[in-house]
N, C-alpha and C positions, 0 to 999 in steps of 0.2 A: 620499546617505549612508544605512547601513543602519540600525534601529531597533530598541529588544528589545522583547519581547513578555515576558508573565510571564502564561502561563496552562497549566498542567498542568506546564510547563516553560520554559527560557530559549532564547528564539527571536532568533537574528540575522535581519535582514530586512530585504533589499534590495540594490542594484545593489551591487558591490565588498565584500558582507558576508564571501566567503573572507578578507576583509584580516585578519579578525577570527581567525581560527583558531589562531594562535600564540596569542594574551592568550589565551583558554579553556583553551587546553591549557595553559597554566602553572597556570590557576585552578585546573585539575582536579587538579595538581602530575602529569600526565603528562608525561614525557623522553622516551621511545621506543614510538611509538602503531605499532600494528599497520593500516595503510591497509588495508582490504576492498575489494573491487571487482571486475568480471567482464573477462575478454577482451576486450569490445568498448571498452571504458574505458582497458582499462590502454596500450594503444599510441596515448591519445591526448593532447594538449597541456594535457587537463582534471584527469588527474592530476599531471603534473608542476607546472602553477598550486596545486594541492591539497598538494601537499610543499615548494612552495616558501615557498608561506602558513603555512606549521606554522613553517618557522625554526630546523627543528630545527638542530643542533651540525653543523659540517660534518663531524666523521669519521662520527653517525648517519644524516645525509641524501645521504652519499655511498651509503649500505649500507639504502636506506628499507627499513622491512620491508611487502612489497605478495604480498595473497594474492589474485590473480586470480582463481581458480578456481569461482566462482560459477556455478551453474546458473542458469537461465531460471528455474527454479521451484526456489527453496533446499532441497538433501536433509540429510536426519541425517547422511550418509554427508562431505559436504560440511562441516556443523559440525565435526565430528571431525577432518576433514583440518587446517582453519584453526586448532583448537586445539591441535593436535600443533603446529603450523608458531608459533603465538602463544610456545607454550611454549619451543619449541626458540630461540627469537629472542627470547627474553627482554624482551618487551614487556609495557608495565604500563598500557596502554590501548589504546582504538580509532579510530578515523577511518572510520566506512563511507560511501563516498565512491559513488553510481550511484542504480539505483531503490529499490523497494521489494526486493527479493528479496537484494541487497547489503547492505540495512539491518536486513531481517528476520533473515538469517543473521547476520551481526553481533551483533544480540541474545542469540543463542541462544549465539553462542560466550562473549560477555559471563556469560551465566547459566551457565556449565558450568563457567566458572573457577575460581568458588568455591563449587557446587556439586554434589554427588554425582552422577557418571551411573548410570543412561540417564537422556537427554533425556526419552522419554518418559512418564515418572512427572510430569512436571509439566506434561504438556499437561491443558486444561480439563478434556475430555471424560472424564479418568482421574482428575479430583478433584484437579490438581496445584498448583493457581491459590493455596493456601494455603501449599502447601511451599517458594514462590518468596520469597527475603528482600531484605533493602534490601545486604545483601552480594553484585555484582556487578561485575563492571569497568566503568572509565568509558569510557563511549561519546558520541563525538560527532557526531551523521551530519548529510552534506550531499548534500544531495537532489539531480539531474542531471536530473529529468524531474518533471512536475508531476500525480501522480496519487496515488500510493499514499497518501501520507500517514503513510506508515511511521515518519518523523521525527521528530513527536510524537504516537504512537499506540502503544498498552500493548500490541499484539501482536506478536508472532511466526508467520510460517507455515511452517511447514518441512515438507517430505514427507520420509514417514519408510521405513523398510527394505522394508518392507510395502504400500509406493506411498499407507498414509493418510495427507492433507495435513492435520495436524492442528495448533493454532491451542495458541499457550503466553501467556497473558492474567496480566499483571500493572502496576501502576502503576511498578516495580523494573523494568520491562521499557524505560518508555519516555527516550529519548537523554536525558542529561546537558543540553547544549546540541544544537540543530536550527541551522544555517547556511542561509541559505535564499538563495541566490543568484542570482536570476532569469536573470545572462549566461550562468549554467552551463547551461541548456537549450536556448540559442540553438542550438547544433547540433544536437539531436532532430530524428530526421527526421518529413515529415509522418505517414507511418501511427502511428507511435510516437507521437507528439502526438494524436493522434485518439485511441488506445488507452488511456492514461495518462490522458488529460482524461476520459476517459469514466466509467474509474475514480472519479477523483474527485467525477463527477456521480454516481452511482453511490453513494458514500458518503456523498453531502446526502443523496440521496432516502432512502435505508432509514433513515439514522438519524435521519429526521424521522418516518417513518412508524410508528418502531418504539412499541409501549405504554409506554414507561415513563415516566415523569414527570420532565420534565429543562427546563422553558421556555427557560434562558439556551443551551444545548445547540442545540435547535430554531433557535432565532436565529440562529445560529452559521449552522447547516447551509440556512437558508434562503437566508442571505448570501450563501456559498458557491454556492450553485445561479445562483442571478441571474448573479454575476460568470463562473462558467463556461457558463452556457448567452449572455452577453453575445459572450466571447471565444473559444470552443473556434474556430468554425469560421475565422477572424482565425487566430490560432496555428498554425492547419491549412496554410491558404492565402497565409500570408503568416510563415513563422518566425524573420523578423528582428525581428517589431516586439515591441519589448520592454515596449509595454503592454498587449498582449496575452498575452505568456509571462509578466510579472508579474502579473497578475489571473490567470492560471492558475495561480501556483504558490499563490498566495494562495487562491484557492480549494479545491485542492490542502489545505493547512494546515488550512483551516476544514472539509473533510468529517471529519479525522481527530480536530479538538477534540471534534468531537460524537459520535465514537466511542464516550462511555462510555454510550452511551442504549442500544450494538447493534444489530448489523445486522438485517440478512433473510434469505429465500428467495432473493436474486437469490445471495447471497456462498453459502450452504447450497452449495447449486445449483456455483461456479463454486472452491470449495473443492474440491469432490469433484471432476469434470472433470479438475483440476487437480493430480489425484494420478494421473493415468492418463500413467505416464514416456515412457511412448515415442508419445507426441505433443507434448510439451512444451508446451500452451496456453498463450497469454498470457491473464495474469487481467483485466484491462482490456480485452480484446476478446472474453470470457465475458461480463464485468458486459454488455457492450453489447448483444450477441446475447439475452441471457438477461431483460434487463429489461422489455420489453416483455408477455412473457407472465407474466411474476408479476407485474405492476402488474393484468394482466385478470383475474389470481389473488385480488387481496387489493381486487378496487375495491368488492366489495358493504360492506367494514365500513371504509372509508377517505375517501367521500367528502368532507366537509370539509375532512381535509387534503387531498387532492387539488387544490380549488380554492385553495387556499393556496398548491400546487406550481405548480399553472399559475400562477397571479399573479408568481411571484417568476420564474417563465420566460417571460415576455409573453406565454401565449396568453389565447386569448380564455373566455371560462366552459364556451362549450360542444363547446370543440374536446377530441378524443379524447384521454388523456395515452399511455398504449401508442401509440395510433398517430403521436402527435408525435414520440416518441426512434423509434419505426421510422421514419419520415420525415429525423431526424436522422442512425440511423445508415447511411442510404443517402449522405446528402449528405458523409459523413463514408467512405465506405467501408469501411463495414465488412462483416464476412461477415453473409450472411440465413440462416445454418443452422449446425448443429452440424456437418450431415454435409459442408458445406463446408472444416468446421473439421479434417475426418478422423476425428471420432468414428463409430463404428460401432453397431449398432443393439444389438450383444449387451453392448456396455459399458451399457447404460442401467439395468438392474435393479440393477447393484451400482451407479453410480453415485446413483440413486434412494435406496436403504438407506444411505450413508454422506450423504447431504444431511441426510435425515432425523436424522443421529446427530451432523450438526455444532451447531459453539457458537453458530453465527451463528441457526439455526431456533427460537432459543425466544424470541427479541424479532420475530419475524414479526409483523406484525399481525390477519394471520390463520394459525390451526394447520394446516398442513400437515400431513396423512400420505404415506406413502412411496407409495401410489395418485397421491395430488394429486401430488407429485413428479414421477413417472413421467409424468401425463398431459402436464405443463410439458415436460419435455424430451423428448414425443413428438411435442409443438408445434411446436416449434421447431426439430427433426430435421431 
């Protein structure tokens, strides 16, 4: 039986929680919910389960309204498409139903509903984080893979016309209700499970490591590590067992509670990348590649927490932490370079100045400059 959560927001959780998506959506008094989701979703038995769970009225679930059209990495160009398509189908809420990029674009269509475009006036970096109000469409999202954390997390990432993947930060940003349904991920395939989980290791680490003062946060994100560094490679190597994809999604959840601490260097870092279109990078096999050398970044003023990380991830006091997720993410396969990844040597200067100019670099624990930048992803090249 699934179970709620009340922490930033209302969390369904656990095996058969889709059961629960019709009652919410009545709660929300949503009739005809706009489903979000990408290609790879929409031709499979996980959204039909997902429309059949809403309940909607049979003349509107004959006619679901589903906007596939989701990029790997969500563009402005993509908001705009979903919100012409919301408008034109007369839908008075959401369902973003896949990963993060499904839930993140969601958001941003939610935010433009009812208020004034462009989009990009209200991303952080342009001062926009106050302009965002508690006037937004209801959003419900139900997570399909266990990383991002998008589900209950205040952000948005969206790439914008300009290829900057820039980051729209508000508490008005984060879902309604989050459905967490561990069966839903049983089909992720292994790399995707590796990519996704990593992610969400990923978002313990920085936002434990980050300055600001948040203890219950920290706890949160400590948690979160242990269960995923327990279960990731289990999840990988075995994707049936569903208490391992349940401790990943739960883990999952708990890096994104601790979100409001901020991230790092690694996300600066894997934001920017992540705006270069025509490689389409996955951001959870960025966090993986990328973590490693901003941990040998930030270790001269981090020690402490450090051994606090290794504790909560069994190693021993004096084993290396960079060299333990490099070790990981061999075991995990994932790529050992950018230029594996297809990034090229001359993308690195501008990628370098847009790290430096994302929201995630000012809870770093140590200050990066667009030098220290550059030398990390000349690292790791």
């Amino acid at each position: 039986m699934p179970y709620i959560i009340n922490y930033l927001t209302k969390i369904q959780f656990g095996e058969n929680a889709i059961a629960e998506l019709a009652n919410e959506l009545q709660l929300l008094k949503v009739k005809r919910p706009l489903f979000v989701t990408d290609k790879g979703l929409s031709s499979t038995p996980i959204i039909t389960q997902v429309i059949e769970s809403a309940e909607l009225s049979k003349e509107i679930n004959e006619k679901a309204c589903i906007f596939d059209e989701t990029p790997s990495n969500p563009t402005e160009t993509a908001v705009e498409q979903a919100l012409t398509f919301l408008r034109e189908s007369e839908c008075d809420g959401i369902v973003a139903v896949g990963g993060g990029s499904s839930i993140d674009l969601a958001k941003a269509v939610a935010l433009l509903f009812n208020h004034p475009a462009p989009l990009r006036q209200y991303a952080a970096i342009e001062g926009g984080v106050a302009k965002i109000n508690a006037n937004v469409l209801p959003l419900i999202a139900v997570p399909t893979t266990a990383g991002t954390g998008s589900e209950v997390g205040r952000a948005s990432l969206i790439t914008m016309k300009d290829n900057r993947k820039l980051g729209f930060l508000s508490p008005y940003l984060i879902p309604a209700v989050a459905i967490c349904d561990p069966r839903l991920t049983l089909g992720l395939p292994p790399f995707l499970t590796a990519a996704t989980g990593m992610d969400a290791i990923a978002h313990c680490v920085e936002t434990f490591l980050s300055p600001k003062l948040n203890p219950p946060a920290e706890a949160i994100a400590l948690d979160g590590l242990k269960r995923a560094s327990t279960y990731l490679v289990e999840a990988v190597e075995n994707g049936a067992n569903l208490t391992a994809r349940n401790e990943m999604m739960m883990a999952a959840l708990e890096g994104a509670m601790a979100f409001q601490k901020g991230l790092g260097a690694v996300h600066s870092l894997s934001h920017a990348l992540g705006g270069l279109h025509e490689l389409k990078l996955h951001h959870g096999t960025l966090n993986a590649v990328l973590m490693p050398t901003v941990l040998r970044f930030n270790q001269r003023d981090c020690e402490e927490k450090y051994a606090r990380l290794k504790d909560a991830m069994g190693l021993a006091p004096d084993d290396d932490l960079a060299e333990a997720f490099e070790k990981l993410n061999i075991k995990l396969g994932m790529p050992s370079s950018l230029s594996e990844m297809g990034v090229k040597e001359e993308h690195l200067n501008q990628v370098a100045q847009w790290a430096l100019e994302d929201h995630s670099t000012a809870t770093n624990p140590r200050a990066p400059s667009k030098e220290d930048f550059f030398k990390m992803l000349k690292e790791v090249f």
